[in-house]
OpenMM code with the backbone's topology and positions (N, CA, C; nanometers):
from openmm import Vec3, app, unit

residues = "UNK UNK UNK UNK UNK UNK UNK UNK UNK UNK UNK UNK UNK UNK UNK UNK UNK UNK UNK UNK UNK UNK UNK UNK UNK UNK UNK UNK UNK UNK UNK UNK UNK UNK UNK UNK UNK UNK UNK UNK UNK UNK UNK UNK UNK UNK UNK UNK UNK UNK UNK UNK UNK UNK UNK UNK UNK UNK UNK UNK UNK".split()
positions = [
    Vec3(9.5328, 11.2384, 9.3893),
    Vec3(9.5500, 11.1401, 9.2843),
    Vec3(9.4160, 11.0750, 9.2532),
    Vec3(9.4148, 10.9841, 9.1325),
    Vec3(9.2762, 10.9216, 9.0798),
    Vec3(9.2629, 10.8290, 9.2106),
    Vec3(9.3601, 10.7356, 9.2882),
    Vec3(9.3324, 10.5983, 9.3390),
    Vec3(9.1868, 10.6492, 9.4164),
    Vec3(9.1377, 10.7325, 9.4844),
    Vec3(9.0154, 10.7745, 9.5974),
    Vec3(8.9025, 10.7695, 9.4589),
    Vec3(8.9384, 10.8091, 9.3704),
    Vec3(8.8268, 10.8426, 9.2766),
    Vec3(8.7883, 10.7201, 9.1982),
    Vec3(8.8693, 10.6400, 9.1858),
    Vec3(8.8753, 10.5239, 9.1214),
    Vec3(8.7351, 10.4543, 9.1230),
    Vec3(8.7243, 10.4324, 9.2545),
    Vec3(8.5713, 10.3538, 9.3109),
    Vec3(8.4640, 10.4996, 9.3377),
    Vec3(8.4518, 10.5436, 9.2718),
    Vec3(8.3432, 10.6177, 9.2477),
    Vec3(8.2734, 10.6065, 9.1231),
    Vec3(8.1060, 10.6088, 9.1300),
    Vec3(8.0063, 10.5744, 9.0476),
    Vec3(8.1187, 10.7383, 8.9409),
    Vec3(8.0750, 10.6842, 8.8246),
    Vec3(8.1042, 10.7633, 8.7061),
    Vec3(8.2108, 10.8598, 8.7084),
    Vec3(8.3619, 10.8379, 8.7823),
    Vec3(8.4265, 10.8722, 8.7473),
    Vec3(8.5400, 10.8250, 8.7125),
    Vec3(8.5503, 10.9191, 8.5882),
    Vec3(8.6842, 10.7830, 8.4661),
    Vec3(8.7754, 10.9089, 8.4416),
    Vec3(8.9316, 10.8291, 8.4479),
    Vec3(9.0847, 10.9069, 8.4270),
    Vec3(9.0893, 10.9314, 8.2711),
    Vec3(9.0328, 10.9018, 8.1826),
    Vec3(9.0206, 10.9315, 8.0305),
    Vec3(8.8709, 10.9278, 8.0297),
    Vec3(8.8956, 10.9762, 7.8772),
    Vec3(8.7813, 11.0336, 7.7652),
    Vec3(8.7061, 10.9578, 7.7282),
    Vec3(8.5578, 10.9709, 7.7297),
    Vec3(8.5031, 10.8379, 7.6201),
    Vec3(8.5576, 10.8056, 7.4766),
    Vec3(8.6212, 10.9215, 7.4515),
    Vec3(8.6982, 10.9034, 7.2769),
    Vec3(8.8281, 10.8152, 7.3244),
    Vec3(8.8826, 10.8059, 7.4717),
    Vec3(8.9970, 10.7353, 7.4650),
    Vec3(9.0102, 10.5884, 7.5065),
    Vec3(8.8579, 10.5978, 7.5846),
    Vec3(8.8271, 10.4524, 7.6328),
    Vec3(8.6593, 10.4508, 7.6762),
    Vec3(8.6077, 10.3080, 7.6233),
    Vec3(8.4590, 10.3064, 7.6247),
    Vec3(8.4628, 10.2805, 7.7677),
    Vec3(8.3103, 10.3147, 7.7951),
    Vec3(8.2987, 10.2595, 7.9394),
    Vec3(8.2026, 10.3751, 8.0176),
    Vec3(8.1164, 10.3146, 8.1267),
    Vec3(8.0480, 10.4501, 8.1771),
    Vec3(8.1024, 10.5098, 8.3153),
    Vec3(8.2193, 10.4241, 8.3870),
    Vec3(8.2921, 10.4115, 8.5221),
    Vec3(8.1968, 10.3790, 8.6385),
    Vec3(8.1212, 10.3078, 8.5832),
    Vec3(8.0370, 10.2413, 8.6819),
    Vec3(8.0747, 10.1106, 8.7291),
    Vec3(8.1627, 10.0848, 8.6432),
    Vec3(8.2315, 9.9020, 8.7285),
    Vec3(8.3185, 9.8991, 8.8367),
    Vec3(8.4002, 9.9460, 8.8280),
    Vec3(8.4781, 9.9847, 8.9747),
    Vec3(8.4321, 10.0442, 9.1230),
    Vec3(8.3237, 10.1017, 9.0784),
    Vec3(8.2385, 10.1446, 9.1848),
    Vec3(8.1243, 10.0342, 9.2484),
    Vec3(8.0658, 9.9196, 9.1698),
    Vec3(7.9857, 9.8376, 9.1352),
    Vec3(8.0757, 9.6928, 9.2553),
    Vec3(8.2179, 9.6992, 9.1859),
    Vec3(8.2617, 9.6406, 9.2220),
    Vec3(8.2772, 9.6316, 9.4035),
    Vec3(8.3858, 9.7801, 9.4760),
    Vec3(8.3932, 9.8082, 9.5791),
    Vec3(8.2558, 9.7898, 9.6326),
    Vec3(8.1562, 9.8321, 9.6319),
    Vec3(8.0379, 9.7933, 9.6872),
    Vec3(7.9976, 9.6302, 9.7070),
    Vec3(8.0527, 9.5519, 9.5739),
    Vec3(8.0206, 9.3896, 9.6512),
    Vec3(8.1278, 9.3402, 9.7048),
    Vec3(8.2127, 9.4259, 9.7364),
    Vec3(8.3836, 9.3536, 9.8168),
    Vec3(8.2995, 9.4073, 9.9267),
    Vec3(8.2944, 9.5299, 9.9571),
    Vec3(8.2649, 9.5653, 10.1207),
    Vec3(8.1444, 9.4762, 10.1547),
    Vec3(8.0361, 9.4756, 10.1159),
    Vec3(7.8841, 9.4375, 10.1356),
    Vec3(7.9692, 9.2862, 10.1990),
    Vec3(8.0336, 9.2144, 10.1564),
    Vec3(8.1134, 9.0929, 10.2138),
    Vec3(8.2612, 9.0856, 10.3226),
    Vec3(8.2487, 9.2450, 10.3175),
    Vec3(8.3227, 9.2983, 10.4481),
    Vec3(8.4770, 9.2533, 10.3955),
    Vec3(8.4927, 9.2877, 10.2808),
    Vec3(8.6688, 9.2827, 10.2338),
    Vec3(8.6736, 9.4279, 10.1532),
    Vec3(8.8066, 9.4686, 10.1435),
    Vec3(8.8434, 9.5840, 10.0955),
    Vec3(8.9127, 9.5395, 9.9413),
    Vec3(8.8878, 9.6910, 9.8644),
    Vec3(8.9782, 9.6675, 9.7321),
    Vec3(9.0528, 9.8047, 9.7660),
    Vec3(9.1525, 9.8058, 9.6922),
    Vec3(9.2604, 9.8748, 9.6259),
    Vec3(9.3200, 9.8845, 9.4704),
    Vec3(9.3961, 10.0219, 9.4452),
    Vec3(9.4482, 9.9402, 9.3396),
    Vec3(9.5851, 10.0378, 9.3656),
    Vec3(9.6911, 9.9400, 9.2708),
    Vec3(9.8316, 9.9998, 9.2608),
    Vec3(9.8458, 10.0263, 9.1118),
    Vec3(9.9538, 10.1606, 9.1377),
    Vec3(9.9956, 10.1911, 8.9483),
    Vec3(10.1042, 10.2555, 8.9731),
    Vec3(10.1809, 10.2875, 8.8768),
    Vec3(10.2687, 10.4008, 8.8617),
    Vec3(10.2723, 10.4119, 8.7217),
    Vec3(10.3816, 10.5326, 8.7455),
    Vec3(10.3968, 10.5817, 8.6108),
    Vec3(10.4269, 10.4941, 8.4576),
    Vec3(10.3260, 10.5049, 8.3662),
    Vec3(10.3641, 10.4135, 8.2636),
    Vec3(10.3638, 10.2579, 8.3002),
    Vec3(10.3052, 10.1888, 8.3932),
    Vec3(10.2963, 10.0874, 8.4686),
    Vec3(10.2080, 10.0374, 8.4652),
    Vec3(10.0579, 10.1012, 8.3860),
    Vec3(9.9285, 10.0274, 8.4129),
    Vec3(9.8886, 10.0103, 8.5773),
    Vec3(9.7665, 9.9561, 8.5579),
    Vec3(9.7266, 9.9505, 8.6895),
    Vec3(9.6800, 9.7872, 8.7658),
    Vec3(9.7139, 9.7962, 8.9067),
    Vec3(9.6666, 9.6552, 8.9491),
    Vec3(9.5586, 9.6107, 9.0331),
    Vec3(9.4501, 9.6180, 9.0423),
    Vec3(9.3371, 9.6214, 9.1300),
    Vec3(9.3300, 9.4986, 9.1902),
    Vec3(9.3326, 9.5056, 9.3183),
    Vec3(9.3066, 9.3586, 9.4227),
    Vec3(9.2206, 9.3906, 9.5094),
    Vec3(9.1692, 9.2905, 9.5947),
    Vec3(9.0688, 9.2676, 9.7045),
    Vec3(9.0960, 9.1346, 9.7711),
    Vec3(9.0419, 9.1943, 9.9130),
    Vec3(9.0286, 9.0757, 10.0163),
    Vec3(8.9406, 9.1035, 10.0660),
    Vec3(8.8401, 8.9210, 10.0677),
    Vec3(8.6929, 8.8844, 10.1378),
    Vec3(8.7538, 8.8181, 10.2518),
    Vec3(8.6569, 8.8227, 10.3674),
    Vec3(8.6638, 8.7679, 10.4951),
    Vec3(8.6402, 8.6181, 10.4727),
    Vec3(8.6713, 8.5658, 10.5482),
    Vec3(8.6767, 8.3701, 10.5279),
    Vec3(8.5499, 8.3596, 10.5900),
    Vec3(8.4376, 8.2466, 10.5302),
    Vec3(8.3271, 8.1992, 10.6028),
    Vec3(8.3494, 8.0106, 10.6348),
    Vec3(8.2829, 8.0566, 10.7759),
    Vec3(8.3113, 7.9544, 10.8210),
    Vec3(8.1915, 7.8162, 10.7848),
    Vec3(8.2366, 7.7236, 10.7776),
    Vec3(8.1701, 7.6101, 10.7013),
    Vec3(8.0317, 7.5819, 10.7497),
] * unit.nanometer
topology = app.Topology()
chain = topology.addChain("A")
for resn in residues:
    res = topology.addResidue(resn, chain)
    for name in ("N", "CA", "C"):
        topology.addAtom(name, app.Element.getBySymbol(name[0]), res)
């Protein structure tokens, strides 16, 4: 499935004719969740769109 591919530098589930974009944000992204030692994900299904979340580690004061 796309979800593994998702966070990869330049790869996108549509066309540039179907959606702008270079698929560099999602990848951009996972890199400053981990670098702060939290994980992303995302959820979808069919005809459902998609839901991307993350969790950062708590710093202490």
């Amino acid at each position: 499935m796309f979800y593994r591919r998702a966070f990869e530098v330049f790869q996108r589930p549509h066309t540039r004719e179907e959606h702008a974009g270079t698929g560099a944000g999602l990848a951009l992204c996972r890199r400053i969740v981990e670098r702060h030692d939290g994980t992303i994900w995302v959820e979808s299904g069919p005809d459902d769109g998609a839901t991307f979340s993350f969790t950062l580690s708590a710093v202490d004061p």
